[in-house]
N, C-alpha and C positions, 0 to 999 in steps of 0.2 A: 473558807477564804482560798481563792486562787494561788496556785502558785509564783511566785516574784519571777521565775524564770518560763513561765508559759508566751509564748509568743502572738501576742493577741493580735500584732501586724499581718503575719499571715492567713490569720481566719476572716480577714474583710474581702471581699467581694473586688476581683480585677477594676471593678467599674468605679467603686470608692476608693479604692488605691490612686485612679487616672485623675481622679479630682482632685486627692490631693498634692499629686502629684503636681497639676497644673499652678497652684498656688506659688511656685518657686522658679524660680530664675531657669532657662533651660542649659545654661551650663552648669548648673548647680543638680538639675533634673538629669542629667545626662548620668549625673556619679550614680545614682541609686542602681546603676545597671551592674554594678559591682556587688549588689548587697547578695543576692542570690540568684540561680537562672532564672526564676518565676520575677522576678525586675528587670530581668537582660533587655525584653522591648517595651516595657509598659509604658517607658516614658515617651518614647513614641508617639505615643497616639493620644499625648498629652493633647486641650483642645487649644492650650496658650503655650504660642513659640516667641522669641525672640531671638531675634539674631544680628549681632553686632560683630562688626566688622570694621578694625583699628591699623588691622596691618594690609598693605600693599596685595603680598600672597596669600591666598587662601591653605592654610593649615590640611594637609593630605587625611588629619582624622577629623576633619569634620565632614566628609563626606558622610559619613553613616546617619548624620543630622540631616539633608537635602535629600539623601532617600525614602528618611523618614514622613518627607514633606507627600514624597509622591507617591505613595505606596499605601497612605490615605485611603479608606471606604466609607461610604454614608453611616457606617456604626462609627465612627469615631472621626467627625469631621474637625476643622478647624476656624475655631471659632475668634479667639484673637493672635494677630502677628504684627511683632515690634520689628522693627526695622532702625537700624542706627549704623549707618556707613560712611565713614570720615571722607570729606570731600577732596582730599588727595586720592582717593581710592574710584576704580571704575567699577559700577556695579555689574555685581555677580551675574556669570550667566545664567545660574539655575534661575534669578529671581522674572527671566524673562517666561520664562517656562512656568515657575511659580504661577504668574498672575494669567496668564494662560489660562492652565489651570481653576482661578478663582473659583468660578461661577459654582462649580460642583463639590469645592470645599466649605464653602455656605459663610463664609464672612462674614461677621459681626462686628468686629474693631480691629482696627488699622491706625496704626501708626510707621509715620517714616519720618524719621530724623536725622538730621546733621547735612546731609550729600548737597552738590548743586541740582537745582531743579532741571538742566536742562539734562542731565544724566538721566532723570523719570520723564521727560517728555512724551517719549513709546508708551509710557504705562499708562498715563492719565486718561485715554480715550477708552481702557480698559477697567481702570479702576473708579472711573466716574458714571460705569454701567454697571455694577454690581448691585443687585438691586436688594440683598439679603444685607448689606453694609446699615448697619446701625450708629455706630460713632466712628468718624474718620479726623485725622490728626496727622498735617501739614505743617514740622516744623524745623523752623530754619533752614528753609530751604530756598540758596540765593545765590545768583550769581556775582553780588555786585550792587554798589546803588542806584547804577543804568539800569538794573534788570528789571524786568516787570513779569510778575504771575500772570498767565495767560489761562481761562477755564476752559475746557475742552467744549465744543458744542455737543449733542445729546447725552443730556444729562440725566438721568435714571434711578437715581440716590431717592428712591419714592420713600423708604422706611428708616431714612438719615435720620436722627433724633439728636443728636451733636457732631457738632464742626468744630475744630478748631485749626484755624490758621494763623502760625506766626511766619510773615514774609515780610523778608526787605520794604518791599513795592507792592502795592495793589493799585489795579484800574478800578478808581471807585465805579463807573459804571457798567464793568461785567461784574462785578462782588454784587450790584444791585440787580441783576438776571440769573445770577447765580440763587441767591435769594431768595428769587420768584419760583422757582423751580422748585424748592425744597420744599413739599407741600408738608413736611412733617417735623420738620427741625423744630424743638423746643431750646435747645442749649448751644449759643453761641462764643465761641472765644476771639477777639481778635485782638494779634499783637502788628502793628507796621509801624515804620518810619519814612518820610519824605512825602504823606502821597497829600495830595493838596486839599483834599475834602472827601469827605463820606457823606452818605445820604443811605442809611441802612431802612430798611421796612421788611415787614413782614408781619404775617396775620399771625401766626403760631409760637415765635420766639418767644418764652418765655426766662430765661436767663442769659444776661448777655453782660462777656465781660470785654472791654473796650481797652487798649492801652496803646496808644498813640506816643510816640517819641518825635519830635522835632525840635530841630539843631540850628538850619541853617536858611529856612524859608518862611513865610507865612504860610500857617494852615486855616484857608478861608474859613470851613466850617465841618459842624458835624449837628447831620439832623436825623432823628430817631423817629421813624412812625410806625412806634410798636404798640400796638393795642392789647397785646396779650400779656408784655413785658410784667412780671412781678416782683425778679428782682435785678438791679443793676450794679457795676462794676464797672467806673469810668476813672482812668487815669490818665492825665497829661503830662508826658515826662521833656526832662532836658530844657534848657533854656530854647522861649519861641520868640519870634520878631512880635507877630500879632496872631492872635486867635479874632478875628471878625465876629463869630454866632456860633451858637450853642442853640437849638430848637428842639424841643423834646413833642410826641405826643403821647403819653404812657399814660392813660386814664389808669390801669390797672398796678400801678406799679406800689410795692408795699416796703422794700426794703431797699435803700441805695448807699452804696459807698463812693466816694469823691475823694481825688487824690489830685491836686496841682501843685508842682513844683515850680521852684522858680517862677514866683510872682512878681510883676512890677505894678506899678500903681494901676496903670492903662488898662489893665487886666480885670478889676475889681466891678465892673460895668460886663464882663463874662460869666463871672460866679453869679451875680445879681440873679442878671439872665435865668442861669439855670438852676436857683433855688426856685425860683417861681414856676416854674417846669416841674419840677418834684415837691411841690410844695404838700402833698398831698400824702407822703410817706410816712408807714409808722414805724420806720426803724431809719435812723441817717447817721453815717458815719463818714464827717466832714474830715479830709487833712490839708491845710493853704497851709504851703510851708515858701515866704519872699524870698525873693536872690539875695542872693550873699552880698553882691555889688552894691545894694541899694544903699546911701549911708544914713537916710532920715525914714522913720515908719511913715508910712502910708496906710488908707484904706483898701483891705483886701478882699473885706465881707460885704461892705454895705456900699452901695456911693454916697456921696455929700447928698442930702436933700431925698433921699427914694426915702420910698416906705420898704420895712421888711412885710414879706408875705404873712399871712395868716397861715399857721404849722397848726391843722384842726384833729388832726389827725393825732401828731408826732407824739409816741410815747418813750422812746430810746433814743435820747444823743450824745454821739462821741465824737467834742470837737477840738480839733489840734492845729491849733496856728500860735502865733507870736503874740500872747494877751498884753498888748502894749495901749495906752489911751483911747489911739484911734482906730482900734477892731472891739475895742471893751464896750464902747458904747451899743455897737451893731450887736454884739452878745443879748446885754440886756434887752434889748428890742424884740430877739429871734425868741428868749424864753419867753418875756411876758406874752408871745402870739404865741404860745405851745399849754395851752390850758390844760391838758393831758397828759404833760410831759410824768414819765414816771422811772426814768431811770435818766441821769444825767451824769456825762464824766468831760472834763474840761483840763488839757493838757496843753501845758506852757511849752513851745517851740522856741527853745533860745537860740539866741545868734554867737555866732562863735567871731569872735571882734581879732581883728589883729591888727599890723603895727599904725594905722590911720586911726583906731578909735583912740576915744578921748572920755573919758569918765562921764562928762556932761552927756555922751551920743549913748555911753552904757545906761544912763539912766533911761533916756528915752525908749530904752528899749526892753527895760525892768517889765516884769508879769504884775498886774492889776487883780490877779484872783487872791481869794483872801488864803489867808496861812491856815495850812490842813495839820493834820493830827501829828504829822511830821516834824513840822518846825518850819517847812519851806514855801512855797506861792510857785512850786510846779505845777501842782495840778490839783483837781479840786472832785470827788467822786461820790454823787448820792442817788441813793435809792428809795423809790417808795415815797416819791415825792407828791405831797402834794398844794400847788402853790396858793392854793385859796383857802385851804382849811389849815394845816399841818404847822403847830406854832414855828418848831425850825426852819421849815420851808420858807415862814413869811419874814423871820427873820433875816435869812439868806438873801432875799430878793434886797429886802431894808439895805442890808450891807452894800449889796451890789448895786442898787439905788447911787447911795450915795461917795461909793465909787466914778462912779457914769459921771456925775454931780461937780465932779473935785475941778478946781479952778484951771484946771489945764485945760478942761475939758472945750473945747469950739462951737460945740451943740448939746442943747440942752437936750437931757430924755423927753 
């Protein structure tokens, strides 16, 4: 047996030391330069830097970090760099020099966060030609709700394989030449607010996560023509005046998750929409969570009179709205067209009532799922379902039959 006090850290290889090195924070990698002289530079030539910048002036010891940028050879290039510089602050001069530089430090991931965008103006024509750039990450970066993201023209990002941008503002029609250009991109992120409509395509996207904030406008639409899409990630946040259309075309898509907040009736004719868009999904995970304003339930899932899609596929659903009458019946409808369904979880969105409600309005807005192992009609979770053989299974459905059934009800199953 070795001894407790043999130093096995020193007997590893400079090269396995810089890896792990790289694993940690670079002001946290800066310290190891204290452990021994054989650590004094190794952090250096770490291949993942971050540098974050809070205060106004730049700190006189961190120089030894920006030389360490440029002092760089093809034996130890630099593969990912974080950028976080508070938008009170002017960016660094070294970082004009940094990206200068780029090209020959071989770039893999990029991130820049927090600053105003028009501070990186200079850089974008630069940093949108780096053709070793693999994941690149644009975020919060804004001047304002006037501002609008502008994308550099020659664009070069040939071996991009994720994006992600959170902006203020996007021009949906440069995001959609932006797009076109990206002959490699599999992994999309996009966060905006105010912009009027999207129309994303592309052949190669395969994960695309959407999250849309509107407050104080109608957002016409949002249309996807992604043929490769497998899995999706769509959230509608903050209260909207109208959402118009939802059009998907995702022949390939296997997994989605759906998040609308702040629904009002008008709205229930959009979700329709695009259940039948994803109809085809073997994994969905639904949340309709209604305005708090509204004082009577509404339909949120189904309209009066549509049929629900046929779910031929769907073998996982996770769905969280307000199981009050008039969404309980749409329920029933969506499982019994889920002939495959094999894992199901069903979570009550209650309404938080204050001084206008009235015990009669709390009723109407009581959860319709039957009482779980608990005691309570929160939520409701099975596995290993199956609805045509499985006695429990058929009994559940029975239950929820005659749920659907109960004399409030407006439409029969």
């Amino acid at each position: 047996m070795a001894d407790s006090s043999t130093d096995r850290l020193s007997n590893l290889p400079d090269a396995l030391l810089i890896t792990i090195i790289s694993f940690l924070p670079t002001r946290i990698a800066a310290r190891t330069s204290v452990l021994c002289r054989r650590f004094h530079h190794l952090w250096e030539a770490s291949p993942s830097v971050e540098h974050i910048s809070y205060d106004i002036q730049i700190h006189p010891k961190s120089f030894a970090f920006y030389r360490s940028l440029f002092h760089r050879n093809p034996d130890h290039p630099l593969h990912s760099l974080r950028l976080v510089i508070s938008p009170c602050n002017k960016v660094p001069l070294f970082i004009f020099n940094l990206f200068a530089k780029a090209r020959s430090l071989h770039f893999r991931h990029l991130t820049i966060e927090g600053c105003w965008f028009s501070s990186f103006l200079p850089f974008f024509p630069i940093i949108f030609t780096i053709k070793s750039l693999r994941t690149l990450s644009l975020d919060r970066l804004s001047d304002g709700p006037t501002s609008e993201f502008n994308f550099p023209s020659g664009i070069m990002l040939t071996c991009l394989s994720s994006l992600t941008l959170r902006l203020y503002r996007i021009d949906p029609a440069k995001l959609y030449l932006l797009l076109s250009e990206l002959c490699s991109l599999e992994d999309l992120e996009l966060y905006t607010r105010t912009t009027p409509g999207l129309n994303l395509s592309s052949q190669t996207i395969r994960k695309l996560k959407l999250v849309i904030a509107v407050s104080s406008r109608s957002f016409d639409f949002v249309g996807l023509s992604l043929p490769s899409l497998e899995s999706l990630h769509l959230e509608i946040q903050d209260s909207f005046r109208r959402l118009l259309h939802i059009h998907g075309e995702v022949p390939s898509l296997r997994k989605a998750v759906i998040y609308f907040h702040d629904l009002h009736d008008r709205d229930v004719s959009v979700v329709s929409v695009l259940l039948n868009c994803i109809s085809h999904v073997e994994e969905l995970s639904l949340h309709l969570k209604e305005n708090e304003d509204t004082k009577y339930p509404t339909p949120v899932l189904l309209e009066s009179g549509k049929d629900m899609p046929n779910f031929y596929n769907l073998k996982h659903l996770d769905l969280t709205l307000c199981f009050h009458e008039h969404n309980f019946e749409a329920v029933m409808r969506m499982l019994l067209n889920s002939p495959l369904l094999n894992s199901l979880k069903l979570v009550h969105e209650g309404r938080e009532f204050t001084g206008w409600a009235t015990e009669r309005k709390r009723k109407h807005w009581s959860s319709m799922l039957p009482r779980n192992a608990n005691g309570n009609y929160c939520y409701a979770h099975y596995r290993n379902l199956h609805l045509e053989e499985d006695p429990i299974s058929i009994e559940f459905m029975k239950y929820l039959s005659k749920k659907c059934t109960s004399k409030r009800q407006a439409m029969s199953c």
